[in-house]
C-alpha positions as CSV (number, residue, x, y, z in Angstrom):
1,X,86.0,112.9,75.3
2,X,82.7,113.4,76.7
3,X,82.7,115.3,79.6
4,X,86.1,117.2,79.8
5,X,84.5,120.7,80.4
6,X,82.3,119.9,83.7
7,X,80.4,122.8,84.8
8,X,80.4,124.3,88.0
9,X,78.5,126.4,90.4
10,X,80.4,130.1,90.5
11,X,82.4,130.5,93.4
12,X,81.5,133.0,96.2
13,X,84.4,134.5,97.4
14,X,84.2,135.1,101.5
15,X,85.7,138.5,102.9
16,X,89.1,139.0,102.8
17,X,91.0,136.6,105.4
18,X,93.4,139.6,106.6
19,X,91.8,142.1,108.9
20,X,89.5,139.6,110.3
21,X,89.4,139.8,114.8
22,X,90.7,136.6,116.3
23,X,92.5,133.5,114.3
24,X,90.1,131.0,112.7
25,X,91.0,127.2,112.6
26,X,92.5,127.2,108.7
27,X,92.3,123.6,106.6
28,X,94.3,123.4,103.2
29,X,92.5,122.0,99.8
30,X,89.0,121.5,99.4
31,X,88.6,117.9,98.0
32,X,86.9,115.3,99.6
33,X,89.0,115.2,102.9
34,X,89.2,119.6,103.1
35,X,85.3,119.1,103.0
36,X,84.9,116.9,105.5
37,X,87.4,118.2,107.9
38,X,85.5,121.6,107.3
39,X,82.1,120.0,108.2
40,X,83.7,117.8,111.3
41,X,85.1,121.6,112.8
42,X,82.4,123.7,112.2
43,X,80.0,120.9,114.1
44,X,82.3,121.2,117.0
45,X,81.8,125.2,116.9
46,X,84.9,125.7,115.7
47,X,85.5,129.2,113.5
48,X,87.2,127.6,110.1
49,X,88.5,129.0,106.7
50,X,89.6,127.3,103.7
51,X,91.8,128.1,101.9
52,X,91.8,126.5,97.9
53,X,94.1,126.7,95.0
54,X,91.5,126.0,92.7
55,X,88.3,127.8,91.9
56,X,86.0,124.8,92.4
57,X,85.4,122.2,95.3
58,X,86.5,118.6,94.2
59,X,90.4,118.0,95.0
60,X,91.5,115.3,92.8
61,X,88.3,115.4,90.8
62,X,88.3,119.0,89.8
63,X,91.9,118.7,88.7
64,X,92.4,115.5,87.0
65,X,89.8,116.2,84.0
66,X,91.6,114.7,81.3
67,X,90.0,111.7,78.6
68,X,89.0,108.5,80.6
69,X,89.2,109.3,84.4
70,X,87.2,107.8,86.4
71,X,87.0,105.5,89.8
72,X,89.0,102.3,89.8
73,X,87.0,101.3,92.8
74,X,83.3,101.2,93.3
75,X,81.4,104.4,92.9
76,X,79.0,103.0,95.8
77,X,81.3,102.9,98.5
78,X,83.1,106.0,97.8
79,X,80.9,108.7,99.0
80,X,80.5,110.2,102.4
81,X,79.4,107.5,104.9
82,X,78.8,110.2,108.2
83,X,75.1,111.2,106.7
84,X,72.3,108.9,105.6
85,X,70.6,112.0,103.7
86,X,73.4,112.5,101.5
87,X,73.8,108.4,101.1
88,X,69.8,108.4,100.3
89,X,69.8,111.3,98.0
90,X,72.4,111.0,95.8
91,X,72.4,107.8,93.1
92,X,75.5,107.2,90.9
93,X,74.2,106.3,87.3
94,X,77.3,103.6,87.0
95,X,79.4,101.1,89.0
96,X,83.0,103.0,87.9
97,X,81.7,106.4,87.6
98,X,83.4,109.1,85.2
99,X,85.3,112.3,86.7
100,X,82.8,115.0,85.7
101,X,79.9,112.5,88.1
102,X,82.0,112.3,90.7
103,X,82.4,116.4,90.6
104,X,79.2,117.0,90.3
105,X,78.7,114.6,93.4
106,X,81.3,117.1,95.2
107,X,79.5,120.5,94.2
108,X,75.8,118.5,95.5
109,X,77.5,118.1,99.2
110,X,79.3,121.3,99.2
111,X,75.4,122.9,98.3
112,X,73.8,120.6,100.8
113,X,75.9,120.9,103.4
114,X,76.1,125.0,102.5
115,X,80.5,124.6,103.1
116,X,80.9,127.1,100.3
117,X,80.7,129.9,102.3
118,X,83.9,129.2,104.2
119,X,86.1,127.9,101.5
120,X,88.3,131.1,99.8
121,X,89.2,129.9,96.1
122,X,92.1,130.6,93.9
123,X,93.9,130.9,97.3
124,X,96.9,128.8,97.1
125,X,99.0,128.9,100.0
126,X,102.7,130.1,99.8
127,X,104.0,129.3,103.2
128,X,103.4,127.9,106.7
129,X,105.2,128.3,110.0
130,X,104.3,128.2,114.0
131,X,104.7,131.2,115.6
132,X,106.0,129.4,119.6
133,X,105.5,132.3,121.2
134,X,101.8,132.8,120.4
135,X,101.1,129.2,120.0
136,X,99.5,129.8,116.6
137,X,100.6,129.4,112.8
138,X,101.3,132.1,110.5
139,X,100.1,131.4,107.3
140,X,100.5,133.4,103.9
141,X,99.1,133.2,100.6
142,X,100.4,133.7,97.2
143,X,98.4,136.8,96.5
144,X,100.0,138.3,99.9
145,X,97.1,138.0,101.8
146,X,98.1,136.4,105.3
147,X,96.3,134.6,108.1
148,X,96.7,133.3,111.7
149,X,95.3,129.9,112.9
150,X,95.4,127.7,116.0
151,X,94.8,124.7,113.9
152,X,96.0,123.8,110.6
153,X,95.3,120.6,109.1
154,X,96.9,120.2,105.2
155,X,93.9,118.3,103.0
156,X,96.4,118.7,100.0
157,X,96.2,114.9,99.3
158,X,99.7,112.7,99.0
159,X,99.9,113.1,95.4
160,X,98.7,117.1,94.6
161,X,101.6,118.4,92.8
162,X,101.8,117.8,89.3
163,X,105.9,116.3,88.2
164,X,107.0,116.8,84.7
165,X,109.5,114.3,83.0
166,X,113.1,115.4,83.2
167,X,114.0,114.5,79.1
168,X,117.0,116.3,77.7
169,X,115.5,118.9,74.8
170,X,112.0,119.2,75.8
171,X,112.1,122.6,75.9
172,X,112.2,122.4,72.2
173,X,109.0,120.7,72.0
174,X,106.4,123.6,69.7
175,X,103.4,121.1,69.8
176,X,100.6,121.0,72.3
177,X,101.6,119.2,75.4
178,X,99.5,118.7,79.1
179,X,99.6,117.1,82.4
180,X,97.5,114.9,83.5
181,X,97.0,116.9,86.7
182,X,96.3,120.2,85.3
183,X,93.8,119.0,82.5
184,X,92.2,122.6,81.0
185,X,88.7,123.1,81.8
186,X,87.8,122.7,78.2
187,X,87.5,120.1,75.7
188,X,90.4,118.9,73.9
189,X,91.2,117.7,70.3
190,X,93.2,115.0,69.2
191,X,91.4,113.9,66.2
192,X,93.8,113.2,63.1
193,X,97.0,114.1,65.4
194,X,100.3,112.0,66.3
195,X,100.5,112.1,70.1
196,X,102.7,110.6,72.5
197,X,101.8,109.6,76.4
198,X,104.3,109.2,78.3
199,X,103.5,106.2,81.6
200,X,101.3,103.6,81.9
201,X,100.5,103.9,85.5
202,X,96.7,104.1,86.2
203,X,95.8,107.0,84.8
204,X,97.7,106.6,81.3
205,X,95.8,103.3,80.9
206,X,92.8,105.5,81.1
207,X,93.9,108.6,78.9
208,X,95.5,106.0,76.0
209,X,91.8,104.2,76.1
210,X,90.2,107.3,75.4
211,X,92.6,108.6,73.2
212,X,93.3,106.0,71.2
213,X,89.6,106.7,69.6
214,X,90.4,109.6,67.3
215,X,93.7,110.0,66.8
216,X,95.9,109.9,63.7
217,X,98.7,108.1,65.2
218,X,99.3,106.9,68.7
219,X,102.7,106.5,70.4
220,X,102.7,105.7,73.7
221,X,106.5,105.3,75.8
222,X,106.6,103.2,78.9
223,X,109.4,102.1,81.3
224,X,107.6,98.8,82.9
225,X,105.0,97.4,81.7
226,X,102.0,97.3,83.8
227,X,99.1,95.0,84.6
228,X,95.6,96.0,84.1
229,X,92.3,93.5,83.9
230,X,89.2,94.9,82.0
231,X,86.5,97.2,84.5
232,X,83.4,95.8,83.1
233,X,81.8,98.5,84.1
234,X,78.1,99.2,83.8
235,X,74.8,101.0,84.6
236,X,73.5,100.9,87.5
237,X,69.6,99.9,87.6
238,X,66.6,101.3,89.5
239,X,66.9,97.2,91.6
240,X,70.4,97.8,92.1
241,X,70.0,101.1,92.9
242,X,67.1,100.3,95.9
243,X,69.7,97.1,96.5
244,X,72.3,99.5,97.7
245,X,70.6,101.7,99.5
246,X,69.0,99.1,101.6
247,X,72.1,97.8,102.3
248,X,74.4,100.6,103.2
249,X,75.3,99.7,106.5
250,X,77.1,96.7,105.9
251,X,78.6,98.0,103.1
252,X,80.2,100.9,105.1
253,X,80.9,98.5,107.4
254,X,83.0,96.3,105.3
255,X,85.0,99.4,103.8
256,X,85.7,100.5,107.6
257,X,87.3,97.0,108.4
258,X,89.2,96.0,104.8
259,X,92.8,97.6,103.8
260,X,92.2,100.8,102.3
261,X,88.5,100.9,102.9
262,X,87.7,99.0,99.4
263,X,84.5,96.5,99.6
264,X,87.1,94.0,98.5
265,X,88.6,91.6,101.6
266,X,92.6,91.0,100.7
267,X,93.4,87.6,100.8
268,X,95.6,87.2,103.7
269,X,97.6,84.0,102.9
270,X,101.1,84.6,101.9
271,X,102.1,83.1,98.1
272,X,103.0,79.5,98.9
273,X,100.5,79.5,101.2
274,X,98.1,79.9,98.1
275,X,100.1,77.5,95.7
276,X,99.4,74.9,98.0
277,X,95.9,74.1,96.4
278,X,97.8,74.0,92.7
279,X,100.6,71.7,93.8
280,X,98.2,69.2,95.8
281,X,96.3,69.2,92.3
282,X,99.5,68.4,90.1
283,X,100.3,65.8,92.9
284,X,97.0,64.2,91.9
285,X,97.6,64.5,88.3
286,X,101.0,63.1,88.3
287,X,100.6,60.6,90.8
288,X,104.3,61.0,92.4
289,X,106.3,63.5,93.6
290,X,109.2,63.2,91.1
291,X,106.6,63.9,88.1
292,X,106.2,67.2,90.3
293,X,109.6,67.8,90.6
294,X,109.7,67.2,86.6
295,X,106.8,70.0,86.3
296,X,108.4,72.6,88.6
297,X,111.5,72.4,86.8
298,X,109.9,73.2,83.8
299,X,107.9,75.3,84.9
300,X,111.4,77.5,86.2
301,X,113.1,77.3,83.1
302,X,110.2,78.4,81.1
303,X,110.5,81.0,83.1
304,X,113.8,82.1,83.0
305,X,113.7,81.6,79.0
306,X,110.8,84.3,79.1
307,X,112.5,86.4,81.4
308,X,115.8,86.2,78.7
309,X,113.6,86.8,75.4
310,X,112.3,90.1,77.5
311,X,115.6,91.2,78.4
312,X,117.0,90.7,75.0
313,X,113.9,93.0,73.5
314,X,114.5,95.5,76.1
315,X,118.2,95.7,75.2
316,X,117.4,96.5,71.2
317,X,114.9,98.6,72.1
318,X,117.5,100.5,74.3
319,X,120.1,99.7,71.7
320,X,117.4,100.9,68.5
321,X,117.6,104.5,67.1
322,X,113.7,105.8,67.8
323,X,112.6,109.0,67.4
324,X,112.4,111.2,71.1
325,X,109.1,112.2,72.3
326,X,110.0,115.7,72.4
327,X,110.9,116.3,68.8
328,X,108.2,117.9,66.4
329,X,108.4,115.9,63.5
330,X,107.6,112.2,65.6
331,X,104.2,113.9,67.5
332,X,102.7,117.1,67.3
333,X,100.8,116.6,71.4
334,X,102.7,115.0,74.2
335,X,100.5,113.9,77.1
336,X,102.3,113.3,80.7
């Protein structure tokens, strides 16, 4: 995969947060939200620390490293929308842009912005808890280290904490096996090797694209079977490019005002309410309304027949001896 080890600027480690007079304002995590809350505070004079597991700015982008991530949204209308110099400076090079981009777009505003020098790193924070009495929150960290704050905000994101599979006997497992989440900061090799993924959510449609390319044999063991439609991704050209910058405005605009800040509008009508074009149509086709009544009927038991095939399948693939994604002699590299 091209791109798995990303480099990064070294981290500068700020004094110790013990010993320090006075409690500072502490945010958790320094991805794309710990950043931004770091900049909001420290505009309002506030005195801030961040504290960060990793030893990189990035969040979600300097964890998730592994074959094939990238944006499943726009790379345009992703980036930080309070400052027209980092909007007219920076250009992403496609429309879905790759993980080690979109890092390297997260160490260019940590730089510009200069945020690095309140952010600790390889800080990971043990526990939490108010103190009532001195209206202020005691906060430790796994190397012992402790600090006081009057404001904590948690930038840890809603999905931060990497969960292994529960499968009887995978402690047995001697091959190479990683998460998703805590991709190593180097390349990896699967060329000529039987590997197993396990989920095809999002990001195992990714990996098992990427993977796919050079290895021996591929297994791949899902529970439900998910919809994806292709990305048709692309470059992005020097009119594009001028295009979008020109018109950055309304396209913050439209991500402020749509569900989930994407460019793309939901369509608000309810699903009858948008079969209502496809039966006037069959109406016209058919020419009464028991020929419609002929095609919905049809159109159910299809359904149900398809529905019974894909039960039956599931029940002999449940039913079916198969060899268990933790045992050495089906896949020598599991991937979660």
């Amino acid at each position: 995969m091209s791109g798995n080890a990303t480099s990064e600027p070294p981290a500068k480690a700020p004094a110790p947060a013990a010993g320090r007079s006075g409690p500072h304002d502490v945010i958790i995590g320094a991805g794309l939200s710990g950043m931004y809350q770091l900049y909001r505070l420290r505009e309002l004079g506030l005195s801030v620390r961040v504290f960060e597991a990793g030893n990189g700015v990035g969040g979600t982008w300097y964890w998730n490293r592994y074959p094939g991530a990238r944006f499943d949204s726009e790379s345009w209308t992703y980036g930080y929308s309070f400052s027209d110099e980092l909007l007219r400076e920076w250009e992403w090079s496609e429309h879905f842009t790759a993980q080690p981009e979109t890092l390297r777009y997260c160490n260019f505003v940590a730089d510009k912005l200069d945020l690095r020098r309140e952010i600790e790193f390889k800080s990971r924070i043990r526990a939490a808890a108010y103190d009532e009495a001195a209206n202020q929150w005691e906060i430790e960290i796994e190397d012992g280290r402790q600090a006081r704050a009057r404001f904590l905000i948690t930038a840890i994101g809603p999905l931060s904490a990497p969960t292994m599979p529960s499968i009887p006997g995978v402690e047995s497992f001697r091959g190479e096996s990683y998460h998703t989440g805590t991709w190593p900061h180097r390349p990896v090799s699967f060329a000529d090797k039987r590997v197993a993924v396990i989920g095809t959510g999002a990001t195992g449609v990714q990996a098992i694209t990427e993977i796919a390319k050079t290895v021996g044999h591929l297994t791949v063991f899902q529970r439900t079977p998910n919809w994806c439609a292709p990305l048709h991704n692309s470059a992005i050209d020097a009119a594009t490019q001028a295009h979008l910058k020109a018109t950055y405005p309304e396209i913050c605009a439209i991500c402020r005002d749509s569900f989930g800040c994407f460019i793309h509008q939901a369509d608000p009508r309810n699903a009858l309410e948008a079969m209502q074009p496809l039966a006037g149509l069959l109406r016209d086709i058919t020419g009464s309304p028991a020929a419609l009544l002929f095609f919905a009927a049809a159109t159910m038991v299809l359904t149900v027949v398809a529905l019974g095939a894909f039960r039956w399948i599931e029940r002999r693939r449940s039913t079916s001896p198969r060899p268990s994604p933790t045992r050495c002699r089906w896949c020598t590299t599991g991937i979660i």
